[in-house]
C-alpha positions as CSV (number, residue, x, y, z in Angstrom):
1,X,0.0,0.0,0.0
2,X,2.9,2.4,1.1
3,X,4.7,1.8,-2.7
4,X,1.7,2.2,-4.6
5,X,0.3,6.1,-2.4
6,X,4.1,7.0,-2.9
7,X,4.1,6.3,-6.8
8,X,0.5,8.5,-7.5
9,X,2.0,11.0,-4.9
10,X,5.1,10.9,-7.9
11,X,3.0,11.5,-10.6
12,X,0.4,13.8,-9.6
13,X,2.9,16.4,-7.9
14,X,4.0,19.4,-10.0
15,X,7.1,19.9,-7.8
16,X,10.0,17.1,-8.0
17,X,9.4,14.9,-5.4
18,X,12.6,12.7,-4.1
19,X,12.3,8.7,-1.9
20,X,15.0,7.8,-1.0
21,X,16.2,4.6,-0.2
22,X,12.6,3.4,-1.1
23,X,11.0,0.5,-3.3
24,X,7.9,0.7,-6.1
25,X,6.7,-2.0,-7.0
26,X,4.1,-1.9,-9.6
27,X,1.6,-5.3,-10.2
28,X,-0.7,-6.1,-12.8
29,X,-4.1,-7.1,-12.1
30,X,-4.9,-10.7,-12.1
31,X,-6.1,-11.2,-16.3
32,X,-6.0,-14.1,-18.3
33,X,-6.5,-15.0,-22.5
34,X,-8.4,-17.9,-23.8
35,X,-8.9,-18.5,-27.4
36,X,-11.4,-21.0,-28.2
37,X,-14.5,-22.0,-30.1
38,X,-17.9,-22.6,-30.0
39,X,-20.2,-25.1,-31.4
40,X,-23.7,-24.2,-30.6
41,X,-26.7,-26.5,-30.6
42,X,-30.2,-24.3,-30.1
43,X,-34.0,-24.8,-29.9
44,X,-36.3,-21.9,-30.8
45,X,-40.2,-22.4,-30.8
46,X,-43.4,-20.3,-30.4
47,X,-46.3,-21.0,-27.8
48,X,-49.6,-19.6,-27.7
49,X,-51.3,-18.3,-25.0
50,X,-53.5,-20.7,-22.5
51,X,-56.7,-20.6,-24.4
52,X,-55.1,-19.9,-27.8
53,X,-53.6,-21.1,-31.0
54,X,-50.7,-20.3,-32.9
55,X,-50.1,-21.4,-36.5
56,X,-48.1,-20.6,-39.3
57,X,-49.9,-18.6,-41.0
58,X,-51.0,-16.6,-38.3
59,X,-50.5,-12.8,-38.9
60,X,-50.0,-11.8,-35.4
61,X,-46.9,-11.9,-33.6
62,X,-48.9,-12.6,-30.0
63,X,-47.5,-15.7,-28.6
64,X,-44.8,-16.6,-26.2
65,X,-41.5,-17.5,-27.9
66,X,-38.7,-19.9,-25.9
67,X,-35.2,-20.3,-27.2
68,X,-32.2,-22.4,-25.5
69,X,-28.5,-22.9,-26.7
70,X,-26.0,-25.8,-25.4
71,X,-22.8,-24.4,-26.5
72,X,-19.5,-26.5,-26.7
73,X,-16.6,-25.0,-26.3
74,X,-13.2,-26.4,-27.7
75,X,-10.3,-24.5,-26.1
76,X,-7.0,-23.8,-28.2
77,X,-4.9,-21.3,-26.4
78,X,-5.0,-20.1,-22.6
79,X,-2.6,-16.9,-21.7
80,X,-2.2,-16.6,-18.1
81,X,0.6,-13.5,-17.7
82,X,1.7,-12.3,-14.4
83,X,4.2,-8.7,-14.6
84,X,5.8,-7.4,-11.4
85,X,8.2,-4.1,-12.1
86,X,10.3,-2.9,-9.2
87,X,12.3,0.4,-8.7
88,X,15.1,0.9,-6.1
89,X,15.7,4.3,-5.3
90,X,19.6,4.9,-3.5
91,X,20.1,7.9,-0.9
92,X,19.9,10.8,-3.8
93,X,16.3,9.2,-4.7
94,X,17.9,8.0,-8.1
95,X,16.9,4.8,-9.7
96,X,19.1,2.3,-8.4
97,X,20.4,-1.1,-8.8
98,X,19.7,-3.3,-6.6
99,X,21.4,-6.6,-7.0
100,X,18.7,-8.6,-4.6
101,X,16.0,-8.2,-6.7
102,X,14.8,-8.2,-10.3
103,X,13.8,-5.0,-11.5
104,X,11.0,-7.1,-13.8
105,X,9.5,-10.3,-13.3
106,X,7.0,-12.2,-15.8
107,X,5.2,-15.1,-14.5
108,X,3.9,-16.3,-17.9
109,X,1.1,-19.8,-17.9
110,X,-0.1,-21.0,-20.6
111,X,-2.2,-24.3,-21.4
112,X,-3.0,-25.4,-25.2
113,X,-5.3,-27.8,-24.1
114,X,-9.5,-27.0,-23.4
115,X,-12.8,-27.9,-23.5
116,X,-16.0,-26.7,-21.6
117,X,-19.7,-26.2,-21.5
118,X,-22.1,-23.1,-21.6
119,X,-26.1,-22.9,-21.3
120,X,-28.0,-19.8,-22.9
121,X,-32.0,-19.6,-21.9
122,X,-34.4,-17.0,-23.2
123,X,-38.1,-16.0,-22.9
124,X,-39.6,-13.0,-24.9
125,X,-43.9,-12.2,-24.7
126,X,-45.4,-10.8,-27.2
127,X,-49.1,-9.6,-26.3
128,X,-50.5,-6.8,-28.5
129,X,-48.4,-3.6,-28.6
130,X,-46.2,-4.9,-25.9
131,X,-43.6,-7.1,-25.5
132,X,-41.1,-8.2,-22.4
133,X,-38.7,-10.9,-21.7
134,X,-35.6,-11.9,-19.6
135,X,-32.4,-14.2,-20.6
136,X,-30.0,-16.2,-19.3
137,X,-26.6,-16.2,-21.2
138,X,-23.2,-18.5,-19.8
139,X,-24.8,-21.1,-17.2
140,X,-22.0,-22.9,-16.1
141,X,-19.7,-21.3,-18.8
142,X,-16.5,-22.9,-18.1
143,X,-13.3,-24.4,-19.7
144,X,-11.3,-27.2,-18.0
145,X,-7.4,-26.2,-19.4
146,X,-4.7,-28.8,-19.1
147,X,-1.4,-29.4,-20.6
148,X,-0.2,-26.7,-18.8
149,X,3.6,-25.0,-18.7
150,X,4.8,-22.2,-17.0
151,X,8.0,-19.8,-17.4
152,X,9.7,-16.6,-15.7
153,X,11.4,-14.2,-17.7
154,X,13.7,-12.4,-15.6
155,X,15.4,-8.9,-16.3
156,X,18.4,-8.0,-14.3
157,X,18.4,-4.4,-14.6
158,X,16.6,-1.4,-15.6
159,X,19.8,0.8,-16.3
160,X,22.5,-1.5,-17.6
161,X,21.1,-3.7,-20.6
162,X,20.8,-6.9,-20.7
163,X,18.8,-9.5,-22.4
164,X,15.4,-11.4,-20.3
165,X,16.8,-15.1,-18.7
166,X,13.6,-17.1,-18.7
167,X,13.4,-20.3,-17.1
168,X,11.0,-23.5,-17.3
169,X,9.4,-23.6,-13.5
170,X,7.0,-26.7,-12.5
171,X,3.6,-26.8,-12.6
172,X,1.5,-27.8,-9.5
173,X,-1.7,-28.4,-11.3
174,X,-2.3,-31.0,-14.0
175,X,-5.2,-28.9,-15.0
176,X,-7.1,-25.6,-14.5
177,X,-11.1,-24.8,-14.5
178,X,-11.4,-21.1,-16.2
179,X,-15.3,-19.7,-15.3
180,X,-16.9,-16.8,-16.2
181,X,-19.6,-15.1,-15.0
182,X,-23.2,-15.2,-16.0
183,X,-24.9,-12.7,-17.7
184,X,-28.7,-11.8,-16.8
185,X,-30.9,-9.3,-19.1
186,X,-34.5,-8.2,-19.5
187,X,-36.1,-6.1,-21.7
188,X,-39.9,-4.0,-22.1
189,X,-41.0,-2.3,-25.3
190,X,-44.4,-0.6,-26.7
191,X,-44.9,0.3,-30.2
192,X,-48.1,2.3,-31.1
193,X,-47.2,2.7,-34.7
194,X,-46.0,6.1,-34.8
195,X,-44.2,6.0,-31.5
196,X,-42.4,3.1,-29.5
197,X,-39.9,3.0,-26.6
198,X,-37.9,0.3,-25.7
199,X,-35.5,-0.3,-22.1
200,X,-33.3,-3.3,-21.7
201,X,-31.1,-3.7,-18.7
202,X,-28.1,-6.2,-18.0
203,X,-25.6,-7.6,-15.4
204,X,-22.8,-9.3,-16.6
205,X,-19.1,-8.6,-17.4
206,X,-19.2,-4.7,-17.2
207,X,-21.8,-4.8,-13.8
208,X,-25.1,-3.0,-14.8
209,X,-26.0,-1.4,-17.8
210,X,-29.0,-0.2,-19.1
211,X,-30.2,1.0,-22.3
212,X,-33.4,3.0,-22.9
213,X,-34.9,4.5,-26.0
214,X,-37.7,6.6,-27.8
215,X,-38.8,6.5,-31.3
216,X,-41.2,9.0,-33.1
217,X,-42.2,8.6,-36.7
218,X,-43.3,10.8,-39.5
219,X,-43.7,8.9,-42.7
220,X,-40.8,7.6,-43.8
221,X,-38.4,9.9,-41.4
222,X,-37.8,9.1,-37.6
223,X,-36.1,10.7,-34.7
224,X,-34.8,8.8,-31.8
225,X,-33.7,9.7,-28.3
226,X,-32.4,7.8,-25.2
227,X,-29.5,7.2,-22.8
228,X,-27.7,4.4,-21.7
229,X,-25.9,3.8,-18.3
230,X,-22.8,1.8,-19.0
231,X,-19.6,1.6,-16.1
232,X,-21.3,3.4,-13.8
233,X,-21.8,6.8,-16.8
234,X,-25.0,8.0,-17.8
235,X,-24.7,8.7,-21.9
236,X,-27.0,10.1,-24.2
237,X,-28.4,8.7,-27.2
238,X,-29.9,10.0,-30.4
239,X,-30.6,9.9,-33.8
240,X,-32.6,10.0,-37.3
241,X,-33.8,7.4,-40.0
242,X,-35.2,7.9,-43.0
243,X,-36.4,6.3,-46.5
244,X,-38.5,3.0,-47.3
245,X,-37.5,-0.2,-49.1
246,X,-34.1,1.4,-48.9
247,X,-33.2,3.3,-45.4
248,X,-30.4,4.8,-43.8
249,X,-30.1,5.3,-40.1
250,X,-27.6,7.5,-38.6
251,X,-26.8,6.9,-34.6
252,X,-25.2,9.2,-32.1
253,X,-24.1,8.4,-29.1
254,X,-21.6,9.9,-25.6
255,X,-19.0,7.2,-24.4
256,X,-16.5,6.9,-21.8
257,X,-14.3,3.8,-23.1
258,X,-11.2,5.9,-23.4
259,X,-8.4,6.3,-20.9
260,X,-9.4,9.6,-19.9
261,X,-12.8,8.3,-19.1
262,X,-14.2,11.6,-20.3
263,X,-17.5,11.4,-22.4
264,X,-16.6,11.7,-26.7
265,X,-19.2,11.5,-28.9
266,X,-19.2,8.6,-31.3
267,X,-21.6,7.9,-34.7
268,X,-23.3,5.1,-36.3
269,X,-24.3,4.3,-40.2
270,X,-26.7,1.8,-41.1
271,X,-28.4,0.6,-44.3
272,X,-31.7,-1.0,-44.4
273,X,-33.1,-3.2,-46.7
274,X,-36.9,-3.9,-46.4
275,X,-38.2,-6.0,-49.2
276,X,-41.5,-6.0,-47.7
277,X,-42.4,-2.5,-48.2
């Protein structure tokens, strides 16, 4: 804890600030690669309402619609890196060496060797001008890694050269289980014919987002308004739409994914083919 307040106290201040005789050490956060494949088996079917049936040829979309996946997953590569850095400061505060330690360490495990299992489950209503449903995605999404190996590449020093020394290190585990986590969504929409608004909202990867829109229509033009809570930022959303077999749609929309974390605005181009009209 001491290292890591000393090194933002170094790089917020605008004055030179000296430690010496001290140690940084700077540590990844545990992250991991897998590259694999997926072979998915799925069900989807339509069921009418208790009192009601649903055929073919029926023109409305009323009816309660299922759909499940079993997805097989064939693992090819797993990339397990772990990066330590350490500085050694002498009595001036200068970078040192310090002949004890490794200035940079990389714990590097890899398997090329997987297989695993995944479960997606989904139910959407449909009941006149509204519509709702929930889904499951990654039930028991996991890989089983084996063949494993593990290496250290070792660098000597930060201010004289040198070339990394790696070395093969045993492995304790025959095999390693990878999971990830399971990702829960729901969604509501209404569409009156000249209006609709639609609001999905998910937990997964990211923690919550949500996702909420308006749609007005004039014709063959539309305008469309919303926001969209993503990482814990609230973003607006907006945009047009126009033409009739052939339509473009034009998106805008505020996001955060940037280092800064400060809010850009980003744009979106669609073309829409609707043979029906």
């Amino acid at each position: 804890m001491r290292s890591a307040l000393l090194t933002v106290a170094l790089l917020v201040s605008t004055t030179p600030v000296v430690y010496p005789n001290s140690s940084f050490l700077i540590q990844e956060d545990p992250a991991s690669v897998q590259l694999a494949m997926s072979i998915i088996f799925g069900y989807r079917g339509r069921l009418a309402f208790p009192g009601e049936s649903a055929t073919s040829d029926d023109e409305s979309r009323d009816g309660i619609y299922v759909a499940g996946n079993y997805r097989y997953l064939k693992g090819f590569q797993y990339l397990q890196p772990d990066v330590q850095v350490r500085f050694d400061t002498g009595p001036l505060g200068l970078v040192t060496v310090n002949p004890t330690t490794a200035p940079l360490d990389i714990f590097d495990l890899e398997a090329s060797k997987g297989s695993g299992r995944a479960v997606d489950v989904g139910m959407q209503v449909v009941r006149g001008r509204w519509e709702g449903g929930f889904g499951v995605n990654g039930i028991g999404n996991q890989i089983e890694w084996s063949d494993l190996s593990l290496k250290r590449f070792t660098l000597s020093s930060l201010t004289n050269g040198g070339d990394f020394v790696d070395q093969d290190l045993p492995v304790t585990e025959s095999e390693i289980t990878v999971k990830l986590p399971v990702v829960t969504s729901g969604n509501v929409g209404f569409d009156a014919g000249d209006y609709s608004f639609l609001a999905s909202a998910v937990h997964g990867f990211n923690g919550n987002s949500f996702h909420g829109g308006v749609e007005r229509r004039f014709g063959q033009f539309a305008a469309r308004g919303g926001a969209r809570l993503s990482r814990d930022f609230w973003d607006p959303t907006f945009g047009v739409g126009f033409g009739g077999r052939i339509a473009l749609d034009l998106g805008f929309y505020g996001t955060h994914a940037n280092f800064q974390e400060k809010r850009q605005l980003a744009m979106a181009i669609s073309i829409r083919i609707n043979p029906t009209q």
